[in-house]
C-alpha positions as CSV (number, residue, x, y, z in Angstrom):
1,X,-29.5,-14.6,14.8
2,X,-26.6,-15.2,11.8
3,X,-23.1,-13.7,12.9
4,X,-21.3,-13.1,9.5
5,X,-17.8,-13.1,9.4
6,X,-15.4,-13.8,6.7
7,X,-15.7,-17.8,6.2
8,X,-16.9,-19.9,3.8
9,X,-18.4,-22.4,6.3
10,X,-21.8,-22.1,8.1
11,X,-22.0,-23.8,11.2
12,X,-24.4,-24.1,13.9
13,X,-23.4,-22.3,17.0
14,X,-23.9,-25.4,19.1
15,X,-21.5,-26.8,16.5
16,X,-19.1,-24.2,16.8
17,X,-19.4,-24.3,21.1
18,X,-18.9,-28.5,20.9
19,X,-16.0,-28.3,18.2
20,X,-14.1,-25.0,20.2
21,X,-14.2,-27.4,23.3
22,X,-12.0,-30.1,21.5
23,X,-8.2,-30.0,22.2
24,X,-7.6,-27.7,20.1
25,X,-4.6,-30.1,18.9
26,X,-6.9,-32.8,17.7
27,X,-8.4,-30.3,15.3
28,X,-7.4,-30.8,11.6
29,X,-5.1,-27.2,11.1
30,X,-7.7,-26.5,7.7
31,X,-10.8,-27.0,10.8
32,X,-9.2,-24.6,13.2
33,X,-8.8,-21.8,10.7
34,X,-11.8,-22.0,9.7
35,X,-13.6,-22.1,13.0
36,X,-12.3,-19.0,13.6
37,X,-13.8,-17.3,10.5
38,X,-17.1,-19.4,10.5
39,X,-20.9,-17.9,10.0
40,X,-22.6,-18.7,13.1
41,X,-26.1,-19.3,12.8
42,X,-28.7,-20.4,15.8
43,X,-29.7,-24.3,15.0
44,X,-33.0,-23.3,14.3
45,X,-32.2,-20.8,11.6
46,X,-29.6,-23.2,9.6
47,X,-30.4,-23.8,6.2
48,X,-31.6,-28.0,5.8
49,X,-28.8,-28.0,2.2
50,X,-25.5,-27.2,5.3
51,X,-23.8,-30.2,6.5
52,X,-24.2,-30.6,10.4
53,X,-22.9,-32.4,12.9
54,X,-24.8,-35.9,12.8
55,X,-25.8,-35.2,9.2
56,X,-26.0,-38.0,6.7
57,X,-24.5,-36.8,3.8
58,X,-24.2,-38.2,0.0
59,X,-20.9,-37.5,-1.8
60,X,-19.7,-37.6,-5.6
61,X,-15.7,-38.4,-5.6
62,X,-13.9,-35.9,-8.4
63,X,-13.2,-37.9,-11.1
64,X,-14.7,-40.4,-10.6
65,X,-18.8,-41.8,-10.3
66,X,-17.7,-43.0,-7.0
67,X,-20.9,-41.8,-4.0
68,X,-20.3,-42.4,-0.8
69,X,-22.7,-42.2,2.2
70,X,-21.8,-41.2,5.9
71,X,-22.7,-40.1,8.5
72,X,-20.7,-36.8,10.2
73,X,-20.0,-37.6,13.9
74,X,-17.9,-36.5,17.0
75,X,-14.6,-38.6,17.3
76,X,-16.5,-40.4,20.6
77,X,-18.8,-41.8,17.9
78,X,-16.9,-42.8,15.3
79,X,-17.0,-45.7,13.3
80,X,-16.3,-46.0,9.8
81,X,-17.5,-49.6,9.8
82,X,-21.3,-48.4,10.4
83,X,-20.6,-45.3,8.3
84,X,-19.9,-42.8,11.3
85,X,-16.9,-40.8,10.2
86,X,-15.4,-38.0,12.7
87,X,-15.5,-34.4,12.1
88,X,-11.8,-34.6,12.9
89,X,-11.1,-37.5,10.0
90,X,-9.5,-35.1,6.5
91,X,-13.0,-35.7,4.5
92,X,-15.2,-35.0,7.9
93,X,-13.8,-32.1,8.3
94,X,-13.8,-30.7,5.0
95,X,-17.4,-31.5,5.3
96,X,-18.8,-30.0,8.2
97,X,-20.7,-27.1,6.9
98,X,-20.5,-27.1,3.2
99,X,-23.8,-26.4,1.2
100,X,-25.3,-28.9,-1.0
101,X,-23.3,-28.5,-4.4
102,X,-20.6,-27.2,-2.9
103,X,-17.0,-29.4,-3.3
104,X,-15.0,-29.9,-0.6
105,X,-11.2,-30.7,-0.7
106,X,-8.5,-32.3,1.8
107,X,-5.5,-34.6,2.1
108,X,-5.4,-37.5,3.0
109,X,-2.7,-38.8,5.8
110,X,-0.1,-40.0,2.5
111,X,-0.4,-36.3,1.2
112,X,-3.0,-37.3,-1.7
113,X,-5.6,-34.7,-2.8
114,X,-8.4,-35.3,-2.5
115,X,-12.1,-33.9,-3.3
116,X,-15.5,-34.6,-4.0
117,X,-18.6,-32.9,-4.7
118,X,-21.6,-32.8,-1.5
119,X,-24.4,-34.5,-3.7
120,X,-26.7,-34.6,-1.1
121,X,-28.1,-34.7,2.5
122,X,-29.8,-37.1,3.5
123,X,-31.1,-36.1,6.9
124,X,-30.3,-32.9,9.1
125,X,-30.9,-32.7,12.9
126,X,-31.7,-29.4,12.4
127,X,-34.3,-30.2,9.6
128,X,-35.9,-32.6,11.5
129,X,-36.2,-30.5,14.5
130,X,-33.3,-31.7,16.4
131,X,-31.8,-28.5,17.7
132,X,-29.7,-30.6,20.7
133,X,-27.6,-32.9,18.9
């Protein structure tokens, strides 16, 4: 079943449960909002072009040719070394469920804008068949 509301983002309601039981404090302000005015869709009706938690996405840095590849995790997970950035990082959680073509903006920690264009995703839980991660 898709609950519509007034956001931009689709998320996953397991998504939406897991993320709602963060302290709410750690939550990027921009996140927060928006979880509030999220489409909720069951896991197994998300579309395989929405960045999920534990998706590996491709992005195309504004301005630049710059792509980067990553891997959207829980803060637990995290580890920008392997290529697992958190949800709760500025680019993860401008992320977390965009559509393929879509551009996502934040700012970074120095108050630099940032964006960049979601190029691709590389693998989906959901699209695999992974409705429990």
């Amino acid at each position: 079943m898709h609950k519509t509301l007034s956001g931009q983002r689709l998320l996953t309601e397991l998504d939406f449960t897991r993320l709602s039981k963060l302290n709410r404090g750690q939550l990027p302000e921009d996140l927060a909002e928006d979880l509030n005015s999220a489409d909720l869709v069951v896991s197994q009706d998300i579309a395989p072009d929405i960045v999920t938690m534990n998706s590996q996405v491709e992005i195309v840095h504004d301005g630049s040719a710059l792509r980067q590849k990553f891997t959207l995790c829980y803060p637990a997970n995290a580890d920008a070394g392997r290529g697992l950035i958190s949800v709760l990082s500025p680019v993860g959680a401008a992320l977390l469920g965009r559509r393929v073509g879509d551009t996502a903006c934040w700012t970074m920690p120095q108050g630099e804008a940032r964006s960049a264009k979601v190029a691709a995703i590389l693998f989906q839980p959901e699209a695999s068949g992974d409705y429990t991660t």
